[in-house]
matplotlib code that plots the C-alpha trace (Angstrom):
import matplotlib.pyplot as plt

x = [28.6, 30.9, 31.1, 33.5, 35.4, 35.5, 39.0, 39.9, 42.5, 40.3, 37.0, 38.7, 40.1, 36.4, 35.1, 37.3, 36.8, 32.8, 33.4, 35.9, 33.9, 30.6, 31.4, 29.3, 25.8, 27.1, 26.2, 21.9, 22.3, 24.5, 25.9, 26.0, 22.3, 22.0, 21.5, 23.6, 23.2, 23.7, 24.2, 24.0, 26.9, 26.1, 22.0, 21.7, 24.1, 22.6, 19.4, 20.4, 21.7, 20.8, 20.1, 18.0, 15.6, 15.6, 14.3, 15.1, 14.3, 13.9, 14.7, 15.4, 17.1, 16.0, 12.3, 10.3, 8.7, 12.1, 13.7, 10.4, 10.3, 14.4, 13.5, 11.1, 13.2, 16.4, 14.3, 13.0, 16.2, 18.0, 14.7, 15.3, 19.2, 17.5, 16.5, 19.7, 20.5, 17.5, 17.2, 19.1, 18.5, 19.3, 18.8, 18.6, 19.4, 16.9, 18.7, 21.6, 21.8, 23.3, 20.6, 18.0, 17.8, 17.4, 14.5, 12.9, 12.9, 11.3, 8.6, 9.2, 7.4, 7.8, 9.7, 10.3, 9.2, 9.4, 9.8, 10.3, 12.6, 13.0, 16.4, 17.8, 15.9, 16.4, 14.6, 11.9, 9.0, 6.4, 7.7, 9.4, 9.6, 6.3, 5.5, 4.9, 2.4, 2.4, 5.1, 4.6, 7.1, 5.2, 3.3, 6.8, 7.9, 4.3, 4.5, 8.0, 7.3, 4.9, 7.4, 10.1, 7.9, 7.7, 12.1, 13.2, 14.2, 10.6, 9.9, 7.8, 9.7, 8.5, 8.8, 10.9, 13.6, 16.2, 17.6, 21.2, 21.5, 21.0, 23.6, 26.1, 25.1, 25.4, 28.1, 27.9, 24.0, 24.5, 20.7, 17.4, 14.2, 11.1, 8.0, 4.8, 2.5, -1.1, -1.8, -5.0, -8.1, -8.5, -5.0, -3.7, -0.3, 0.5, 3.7, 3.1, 0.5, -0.5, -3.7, -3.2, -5.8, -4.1, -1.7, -5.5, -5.0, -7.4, -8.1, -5.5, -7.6, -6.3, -2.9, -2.6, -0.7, -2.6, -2.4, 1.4, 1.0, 3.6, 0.7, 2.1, 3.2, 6.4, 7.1, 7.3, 9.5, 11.3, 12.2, 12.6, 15.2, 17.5, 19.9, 21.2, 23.2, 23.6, 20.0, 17.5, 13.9, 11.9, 8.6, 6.3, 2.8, 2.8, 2.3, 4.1, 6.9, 7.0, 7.3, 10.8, 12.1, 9.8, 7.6, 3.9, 2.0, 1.5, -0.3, 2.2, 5.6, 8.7, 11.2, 14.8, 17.6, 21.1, 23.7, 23.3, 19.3, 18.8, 15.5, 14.4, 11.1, 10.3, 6.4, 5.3, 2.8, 0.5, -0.3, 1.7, 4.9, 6.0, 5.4, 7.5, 10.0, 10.7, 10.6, 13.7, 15.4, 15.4, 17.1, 19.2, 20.2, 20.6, 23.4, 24.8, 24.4, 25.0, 23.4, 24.9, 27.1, 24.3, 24.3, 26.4, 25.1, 24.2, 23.3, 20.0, 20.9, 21.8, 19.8, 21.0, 24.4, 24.4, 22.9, 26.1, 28.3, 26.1, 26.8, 30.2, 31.3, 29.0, 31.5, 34.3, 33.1, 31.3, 33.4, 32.1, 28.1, 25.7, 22.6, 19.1, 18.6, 20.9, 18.7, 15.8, 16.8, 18.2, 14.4, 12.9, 14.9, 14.3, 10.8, 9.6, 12.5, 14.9, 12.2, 9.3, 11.9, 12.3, 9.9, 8.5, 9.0, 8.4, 9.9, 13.0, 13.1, 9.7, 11.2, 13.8, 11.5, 9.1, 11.5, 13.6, 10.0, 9.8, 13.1, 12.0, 8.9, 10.7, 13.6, 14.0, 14.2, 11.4, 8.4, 5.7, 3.0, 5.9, 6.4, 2.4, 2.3, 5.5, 3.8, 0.4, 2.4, 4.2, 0.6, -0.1, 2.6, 2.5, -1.0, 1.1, 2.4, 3.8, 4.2, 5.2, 7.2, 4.1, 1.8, 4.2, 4.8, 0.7, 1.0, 3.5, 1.3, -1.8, 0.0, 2.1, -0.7, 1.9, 4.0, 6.9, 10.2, 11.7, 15.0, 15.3, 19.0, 22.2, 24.3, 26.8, 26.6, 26.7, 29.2, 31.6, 30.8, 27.5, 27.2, 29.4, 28.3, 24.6, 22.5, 24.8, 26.7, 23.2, 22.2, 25.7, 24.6, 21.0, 22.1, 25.0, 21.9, 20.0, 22.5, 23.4, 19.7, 18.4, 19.7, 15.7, 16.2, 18.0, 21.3, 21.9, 18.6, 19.4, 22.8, 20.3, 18.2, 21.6, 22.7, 19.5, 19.2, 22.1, 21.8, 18.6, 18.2, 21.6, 22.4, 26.2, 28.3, 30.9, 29.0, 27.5, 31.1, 33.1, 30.4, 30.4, 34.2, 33.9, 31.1, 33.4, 35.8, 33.3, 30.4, 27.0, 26.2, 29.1, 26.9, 25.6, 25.5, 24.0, 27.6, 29.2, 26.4, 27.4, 31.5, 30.8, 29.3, 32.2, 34.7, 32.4, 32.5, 35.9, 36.8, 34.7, 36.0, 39.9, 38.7, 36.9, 39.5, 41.2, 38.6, 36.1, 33.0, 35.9, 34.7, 38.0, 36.9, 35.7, 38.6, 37.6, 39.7, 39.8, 37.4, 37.6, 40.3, 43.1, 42.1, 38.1, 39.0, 42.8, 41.6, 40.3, 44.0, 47.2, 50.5, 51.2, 48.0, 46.1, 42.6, 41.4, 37.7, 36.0, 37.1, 35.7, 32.9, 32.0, 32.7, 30.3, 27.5, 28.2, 28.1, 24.6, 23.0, 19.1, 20.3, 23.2, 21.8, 22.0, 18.8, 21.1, 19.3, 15.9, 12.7, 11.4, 10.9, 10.3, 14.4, 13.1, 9.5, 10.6, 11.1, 14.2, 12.6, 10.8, 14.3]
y = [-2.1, -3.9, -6.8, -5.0, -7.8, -7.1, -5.3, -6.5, -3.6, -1.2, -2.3, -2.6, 1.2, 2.2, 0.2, 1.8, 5.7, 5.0, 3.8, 6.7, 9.8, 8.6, 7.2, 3.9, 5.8, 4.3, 0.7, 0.6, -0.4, 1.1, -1.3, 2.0, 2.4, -0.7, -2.7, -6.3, -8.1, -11.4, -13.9, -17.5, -18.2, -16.1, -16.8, -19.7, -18.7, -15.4, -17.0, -19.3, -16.9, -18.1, -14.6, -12.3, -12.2, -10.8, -9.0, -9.9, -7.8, -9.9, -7.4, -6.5, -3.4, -2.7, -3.4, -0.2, -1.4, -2.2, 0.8, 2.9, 1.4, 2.2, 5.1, 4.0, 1.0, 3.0, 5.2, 2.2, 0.2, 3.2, 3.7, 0.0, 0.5, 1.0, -2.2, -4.0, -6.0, -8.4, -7.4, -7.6, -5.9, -8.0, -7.5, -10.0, -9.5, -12.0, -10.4, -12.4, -15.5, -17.2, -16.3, -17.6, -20.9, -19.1, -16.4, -19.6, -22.2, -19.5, -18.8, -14.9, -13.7, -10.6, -7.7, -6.3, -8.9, -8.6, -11.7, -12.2, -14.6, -15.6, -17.1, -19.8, -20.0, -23.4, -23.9, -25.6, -25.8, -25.4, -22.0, -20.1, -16.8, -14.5, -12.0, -8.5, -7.0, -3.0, -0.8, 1.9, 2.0, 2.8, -0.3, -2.7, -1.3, -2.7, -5.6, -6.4, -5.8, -8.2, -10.6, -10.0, -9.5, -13.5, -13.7, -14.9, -11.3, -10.5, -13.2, -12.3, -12.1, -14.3, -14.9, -17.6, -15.4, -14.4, -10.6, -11.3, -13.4, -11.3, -9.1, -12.3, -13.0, -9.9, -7.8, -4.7, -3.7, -1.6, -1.2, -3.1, -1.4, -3.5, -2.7, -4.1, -5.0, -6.6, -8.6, -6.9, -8.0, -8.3, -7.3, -5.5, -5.5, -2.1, -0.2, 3.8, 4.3, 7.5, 6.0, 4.9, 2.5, -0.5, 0.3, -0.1, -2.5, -5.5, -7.2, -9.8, -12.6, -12.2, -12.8, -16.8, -20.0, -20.5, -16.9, -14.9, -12.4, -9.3, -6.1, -3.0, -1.1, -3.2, -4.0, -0.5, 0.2, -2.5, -1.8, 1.7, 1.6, -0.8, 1.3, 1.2, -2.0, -0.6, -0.8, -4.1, -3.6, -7.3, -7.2, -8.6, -9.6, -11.4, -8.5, -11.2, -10.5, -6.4, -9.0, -9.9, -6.7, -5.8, -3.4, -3.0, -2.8, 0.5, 1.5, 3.1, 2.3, 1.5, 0.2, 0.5, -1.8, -1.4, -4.8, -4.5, -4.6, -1.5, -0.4, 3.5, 4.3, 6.1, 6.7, 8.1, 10.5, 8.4, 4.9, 4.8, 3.5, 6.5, 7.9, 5.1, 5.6, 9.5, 8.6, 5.9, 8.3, 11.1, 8.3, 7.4, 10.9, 11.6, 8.6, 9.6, 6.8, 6.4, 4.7, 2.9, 4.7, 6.6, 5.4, 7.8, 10.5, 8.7, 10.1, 8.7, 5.8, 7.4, 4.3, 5.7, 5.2, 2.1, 0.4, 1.7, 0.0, -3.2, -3.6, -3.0, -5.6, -7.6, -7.8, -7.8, -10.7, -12.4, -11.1, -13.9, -13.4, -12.7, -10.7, -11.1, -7.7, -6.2, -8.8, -7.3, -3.9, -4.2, -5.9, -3.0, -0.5, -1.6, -2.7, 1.3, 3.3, 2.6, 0.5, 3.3, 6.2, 4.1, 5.9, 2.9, -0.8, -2.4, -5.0, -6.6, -4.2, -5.6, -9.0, -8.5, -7.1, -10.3, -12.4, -10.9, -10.9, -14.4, -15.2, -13.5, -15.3, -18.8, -17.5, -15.3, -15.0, -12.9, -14.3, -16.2, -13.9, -11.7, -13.7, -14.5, -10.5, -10.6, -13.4, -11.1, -8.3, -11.1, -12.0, -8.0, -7.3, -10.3, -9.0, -6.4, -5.1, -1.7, 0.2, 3.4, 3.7, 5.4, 3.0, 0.2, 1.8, 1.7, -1.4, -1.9, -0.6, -2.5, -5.9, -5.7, -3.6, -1.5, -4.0, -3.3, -5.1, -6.4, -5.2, -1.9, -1.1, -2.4, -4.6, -6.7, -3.4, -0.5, 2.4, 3.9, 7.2, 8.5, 7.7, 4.5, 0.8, 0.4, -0.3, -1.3, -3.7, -5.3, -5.6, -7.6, -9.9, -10.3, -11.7, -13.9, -15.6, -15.7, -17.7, -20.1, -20.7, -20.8, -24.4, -25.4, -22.8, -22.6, -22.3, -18.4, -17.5, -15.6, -13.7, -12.2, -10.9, -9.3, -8.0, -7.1, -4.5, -3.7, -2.7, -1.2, 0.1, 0.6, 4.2, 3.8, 4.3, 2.5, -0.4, -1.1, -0.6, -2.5, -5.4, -4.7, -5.5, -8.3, -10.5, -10.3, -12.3, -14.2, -14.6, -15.3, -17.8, -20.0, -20.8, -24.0, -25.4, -23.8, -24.3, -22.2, -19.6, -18.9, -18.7, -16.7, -13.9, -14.4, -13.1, -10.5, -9.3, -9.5, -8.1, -5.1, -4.6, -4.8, -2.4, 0.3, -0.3, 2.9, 5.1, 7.4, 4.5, 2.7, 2.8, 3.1, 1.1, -1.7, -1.8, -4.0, -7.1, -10.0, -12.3, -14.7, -13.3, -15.6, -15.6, -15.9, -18.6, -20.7, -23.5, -21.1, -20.6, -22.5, -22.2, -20.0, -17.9, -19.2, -19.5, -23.1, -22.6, -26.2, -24.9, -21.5, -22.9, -24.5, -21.7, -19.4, -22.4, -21.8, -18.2, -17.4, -20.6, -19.6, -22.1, -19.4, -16.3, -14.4, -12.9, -10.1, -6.4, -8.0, -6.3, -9.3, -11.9, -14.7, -16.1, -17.2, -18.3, -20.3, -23.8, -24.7, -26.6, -23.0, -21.5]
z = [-27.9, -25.5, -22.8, -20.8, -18.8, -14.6, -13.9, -10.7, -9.1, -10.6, -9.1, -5.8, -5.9, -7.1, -3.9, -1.7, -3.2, -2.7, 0.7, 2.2, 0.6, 1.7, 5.1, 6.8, 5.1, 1.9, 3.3, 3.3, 6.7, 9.2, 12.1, 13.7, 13.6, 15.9, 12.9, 12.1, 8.7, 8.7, 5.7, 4.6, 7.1, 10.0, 10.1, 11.7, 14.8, 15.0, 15.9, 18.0, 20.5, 23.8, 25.7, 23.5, 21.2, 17.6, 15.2, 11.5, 9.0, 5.4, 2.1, -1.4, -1.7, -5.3, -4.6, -3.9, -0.7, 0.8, 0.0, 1.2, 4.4, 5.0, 7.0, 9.7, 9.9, 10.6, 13.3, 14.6, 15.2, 16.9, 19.1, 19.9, 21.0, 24.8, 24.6, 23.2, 26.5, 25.9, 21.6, 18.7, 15.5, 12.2, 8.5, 5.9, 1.9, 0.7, -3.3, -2.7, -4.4, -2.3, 0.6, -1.5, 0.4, 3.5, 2.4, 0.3, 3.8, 5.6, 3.2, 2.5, -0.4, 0.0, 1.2, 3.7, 5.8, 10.0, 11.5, 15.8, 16.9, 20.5, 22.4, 21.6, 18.3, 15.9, 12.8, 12.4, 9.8, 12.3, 13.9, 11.3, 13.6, 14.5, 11.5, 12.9, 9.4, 10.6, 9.0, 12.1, 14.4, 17.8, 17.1, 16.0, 19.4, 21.5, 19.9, 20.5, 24.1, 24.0, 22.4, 25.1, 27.9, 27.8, 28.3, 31.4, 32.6, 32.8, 35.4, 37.9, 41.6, 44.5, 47.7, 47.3, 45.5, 46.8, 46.1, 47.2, 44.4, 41.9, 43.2, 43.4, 39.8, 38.2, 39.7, 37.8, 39.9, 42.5, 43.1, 42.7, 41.7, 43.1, 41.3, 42.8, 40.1, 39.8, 36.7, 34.1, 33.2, 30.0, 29.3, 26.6, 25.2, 24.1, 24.6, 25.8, 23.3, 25.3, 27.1, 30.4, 30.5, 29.4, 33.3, 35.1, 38.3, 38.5, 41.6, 42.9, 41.7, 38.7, 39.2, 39.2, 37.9, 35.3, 34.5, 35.4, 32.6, 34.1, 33.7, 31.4, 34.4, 35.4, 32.0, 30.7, 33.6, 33.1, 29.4, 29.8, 32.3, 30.5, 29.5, 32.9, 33.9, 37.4, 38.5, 38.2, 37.9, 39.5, 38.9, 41.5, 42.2, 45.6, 48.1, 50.6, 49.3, 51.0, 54.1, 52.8, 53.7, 56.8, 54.7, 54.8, 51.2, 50.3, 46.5, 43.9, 45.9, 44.3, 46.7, 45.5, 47.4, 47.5, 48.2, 52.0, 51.3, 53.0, 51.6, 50.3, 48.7, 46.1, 45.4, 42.1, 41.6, 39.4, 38.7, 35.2, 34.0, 32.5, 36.2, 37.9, 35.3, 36.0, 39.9, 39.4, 37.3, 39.9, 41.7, 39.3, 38.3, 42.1, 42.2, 39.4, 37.4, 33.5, 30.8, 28.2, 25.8, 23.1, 19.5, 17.8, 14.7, 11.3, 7.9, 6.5, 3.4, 0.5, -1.6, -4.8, -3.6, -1.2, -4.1, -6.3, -3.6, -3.3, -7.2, -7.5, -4.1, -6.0, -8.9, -7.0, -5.5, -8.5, -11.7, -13.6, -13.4, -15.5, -14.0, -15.1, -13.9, -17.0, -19.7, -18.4, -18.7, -22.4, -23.0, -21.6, -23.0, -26.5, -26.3, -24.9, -26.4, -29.2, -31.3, -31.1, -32.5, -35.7, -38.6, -39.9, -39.4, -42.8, -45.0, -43.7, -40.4, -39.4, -40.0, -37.6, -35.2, -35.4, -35.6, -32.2, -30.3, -31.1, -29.8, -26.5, -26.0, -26.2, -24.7, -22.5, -19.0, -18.2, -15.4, -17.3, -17.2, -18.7, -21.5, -22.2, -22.8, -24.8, -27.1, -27.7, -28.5, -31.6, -32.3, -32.6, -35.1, -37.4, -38.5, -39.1, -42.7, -41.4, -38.3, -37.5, -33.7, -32.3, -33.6, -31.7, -28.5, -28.7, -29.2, -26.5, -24.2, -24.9, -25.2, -22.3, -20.0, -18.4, -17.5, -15.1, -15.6, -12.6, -13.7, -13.1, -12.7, -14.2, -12.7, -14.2, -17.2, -14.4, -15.4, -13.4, -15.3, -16.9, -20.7, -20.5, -21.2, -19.9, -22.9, -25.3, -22.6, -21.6, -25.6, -25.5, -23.0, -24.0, -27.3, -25.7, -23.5, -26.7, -28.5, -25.6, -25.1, -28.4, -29.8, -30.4, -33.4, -36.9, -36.2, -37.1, -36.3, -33.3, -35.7, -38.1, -35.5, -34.0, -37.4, -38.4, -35.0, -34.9, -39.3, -38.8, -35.4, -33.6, -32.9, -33.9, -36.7, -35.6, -34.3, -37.7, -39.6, -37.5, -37.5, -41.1, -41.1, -39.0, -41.6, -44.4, -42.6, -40.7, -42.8, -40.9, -43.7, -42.8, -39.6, -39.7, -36.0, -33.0, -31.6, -34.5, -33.5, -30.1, -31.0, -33.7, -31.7, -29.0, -32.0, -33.3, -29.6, -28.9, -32.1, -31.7, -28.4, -30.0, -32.4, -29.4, -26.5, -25.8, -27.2, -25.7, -25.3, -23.1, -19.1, -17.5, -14.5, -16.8, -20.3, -23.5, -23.4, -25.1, -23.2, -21.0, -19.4, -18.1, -14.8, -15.4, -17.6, -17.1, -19.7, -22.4, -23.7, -24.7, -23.4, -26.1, -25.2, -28.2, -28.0, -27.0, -28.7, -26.9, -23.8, -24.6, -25.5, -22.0, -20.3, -22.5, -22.0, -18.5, -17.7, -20.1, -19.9, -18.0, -14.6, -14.3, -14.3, -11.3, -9.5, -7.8, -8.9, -9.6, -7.4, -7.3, -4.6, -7.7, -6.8, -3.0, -4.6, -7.5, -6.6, -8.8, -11.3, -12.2, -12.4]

ax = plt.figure().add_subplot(projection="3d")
ax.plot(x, y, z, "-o")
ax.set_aspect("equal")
plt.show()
């Protein structure tokens, strides 16, 4: 049992080996996958960016749906790279905590969540972004070009323009690729879904003021061939303008121009953008122009291990923290595992087991309709005058219905080695919480639960002797104030950690000191290093009072739904 205290140069090293031996596939998003994450800091300007539009991304790396979805994501933002002149790609860790504000504002509830953004974008509580709902990438990709078919680069050419210009404007196009296009009936955005029928011409009468929607044709050619800087595609729908250039309308002709406006056609061999597209690539390929520079090789996200990473910058960044994720887990773990291998609760051991349910229905952290469950399941067992461990994983089962714990992995209690802190770090925590939040109680209520599972159902011989040690020069009984409570298990902790440092249950990455160290906690000690125990006091209050408990490691989107007054 052990609250192993953050080590600072040790987490740091640990960051870096992770990092160097996996490569960038250790982050859950690779920038090289044409993928930016933004946070708290960087949202609001990454929106705001006057020339593109954006896709954001919303999710929880620890819920199941975010993690499922990683791969289609990944293929589709490197499918998207051709389009990165006019789209960026962004991710958003609605986990965080201190993202939470943002994920909250723009009412995501849950993940992953697709949300379009167009240029310029400021926030405002009647456009919070367009949600694209399918999870299949051909269709992200139509619907986006539906999205960015309304930019400014998609504006239709006229008569009035002038194509000089856009050579004086953007001096890296050496050619401009006219594309004469009618507008649909009944048009239908779709992006190369195979059937040509969407690229049907209508008559010109359908191409007016009230109605300047660019048809699928000009737009497909126009997004396919951005990867090349040095050709334009204008799109236009005024055959008036062919007069521009001394040119008679002819069906299916593309008319590329160089800066001296010296015209050459090119004529595909159907009426399809994928056939326009091959005709200016012949062209292209023919003058030898390059696209931009291809994304390079990635490994798929190794979750298991980006999540690993995640963690441990978490604690490098948050040493302090206390996750709800590791209370959760300790709940869970003895809840369906270490209280059903006990023969028989009876007697005092079903006392303690009563008596610790209790505690968890009034207490703990767990969602409400978590703790509704946890309160039939006290009803179950005080009707109770023995129970075998099968008999209460039944009962496990039928009070709690199969309930899944949003806390699924350790956080603040993750190991740098298999075997090492885990469980008996998170049963650590979970009774720190308990006595911080449990001043409604007897004071000592909350220690003979602890003493009582640790006595009767603790796993460890050296656990229960050097508590053992500890009570007969701290008795429980001297506890008389909810205040004493709390301090009292402080010592017990620290002095079973003084007792266990150096020994085999030690994680090397994370060493049993005396806690708070000096750094966590300056006021905690004198200048002669004595322990100051008012100060201590606060600053345990602080870290495992309910307010403080991190939502980091939870697949659950309950942090960015929760008003505050529910947290």
């Amino acid at each position: 049992m052990n609250r192993d205290l953050y080590y600072f140069p040790a987490i740091s090293l640990l960051l870096c080996t992770l990092l160097f031996t996996s490569g960038l596939s250790q982050y859950l998003y690779n920038p090289d996958d044409n993928v930016e994450q933004l946070d708290f800091a960087s949202f609001e300007t990454g929106l705001s960016e006057p020339t593109t539009g954006k896709l954001v991304k919303f999710f929880n790396g620890f819920c199941k749906d975010s993690q499922d979805f990683m791969p289609a994501f990944r293929k589709l933002s490197r499918n998207l790279y051709k389009w990165k002149r006019i789209l960026k790609i962004h991710v958003f860790d609605c986990s965080k905590d201190e993202n939470h504000k943002i994920c909250r504002s723009f009412i995501i509830r849950n993940t992953p969540t697709l949300r379009y953004f167009p240029t310029a974008y400021r926030r405002d509580p009647e456009d919070l972004g367009t949600e694209i709902s399918s999870r299949n990438v051909k269709e992200i990709e139509s619907e986006l070009a539906l999205y960015l078919a309304e930019l400014k680069y998609f504006k239709l050419f006229s008569r009035e323009d002038n194509v000089t210009d856009i050579f004086r404007d953007h001096e890296h196009v050496k050619y401009i690729a006219m594309v004469f296009q009618m507008c649909l009936f009944n048009f239908m955005p779709h992006f190369e879904t195979g059937n040509s029928m969407e690229e049907k011409q209508a008559s010109l009468d359908d191409c007016n003021k009230d109605n300047p929607i660019v048809a699928a044709i000009g737009r497909n050619t126009l997004l396919e061939l951005l990867p090349y800087n040095e050709i334009a595609v204008r799109v236009f729908d005024d055959h008036q303008v062919y007069t521009k250039f001394n040119i008679s309308p002819v069906p299916n002709l593309i008319v590329i121009l160089n800066p001296k406006i010296k015209p050459l056609f090119l004529t595909p061999e159907v009426d399809t953008s994928e056939a326009y597209v091959t005709a200016i690539r012949q062209f292209i390929e023919f003058s030898d122009l390059r696209p931009h520079k291809p994304l390079l090789k990635t490994r798929p996200t190794n979750i298991t291990a980006a999540l690993r990473y995640e963690i441990f910058k978490q604690h490098k960044n948050r040493p302090q923290q206390i996750y709800r994720a590791d209370l959760e887990c300790a709940v869970d773990q003895i809840l369906n595992l270490e209280l059903p291998k006990t023969s028989n609760l009876v007697g005092k051991r079903l006392r303690v087991v009563n008596n610790f349910l209790r505690q968890l229905y009034s207490f703990s952290p767990l969602k409400p309709e978590a703790k509704e469950k946890l309160n039939n399941l006290y009803s179950s067992m005080k009707m109770k005058s023995r129970v075998s461990g099968v008999e209460f994983k039944e009962l496990v089962l039928k009070d709690l219905k199969n309930h899944t714990f949003d806390g699924r992995q350790y956080v603040g209690c993750i190991a740098s080695h298999p075997f090492l802190r885990g469980f008996n770090c998170s049963f650590w925590e979970l009774f720190h919480y308990l006595t911080v939040e449990s001043e409604s109680f007897d004071a000592g209520a909350v220690l003979q639960v602890f003493n009582g599972y640790v006595k009767f159902f603790m796993d460890c011989n050296d656990c229960q002797n050097n508590l053992r040690e500890f009570k007969k020069i701290r008795p429980i009984s001297d506890v008389t104030e909810h205040d004493q409570e709390i301090l009292w298990l402080w010592e017990a902790h620290n002095y079973i950690n003084k007792q266990l440092a150096g020994s085999s249950t030690e994680d090397p990455k994370f060493p049993k000191i005396q806690f708070p160290s000096e750094r966590d906690c300056p006021s905690c000690r004198d200048n002669q290093s004595a322990w100051r125990t008012e100060e201590v006091l606060k600053y345990l209050k602080n870290i495992y009072s309910l307010k403080n408990l991190s939502w980091f490691g939870m697949a659950s989107a309950s942090a960015y739904t929760y008003s505050d007054s529910d947290k």
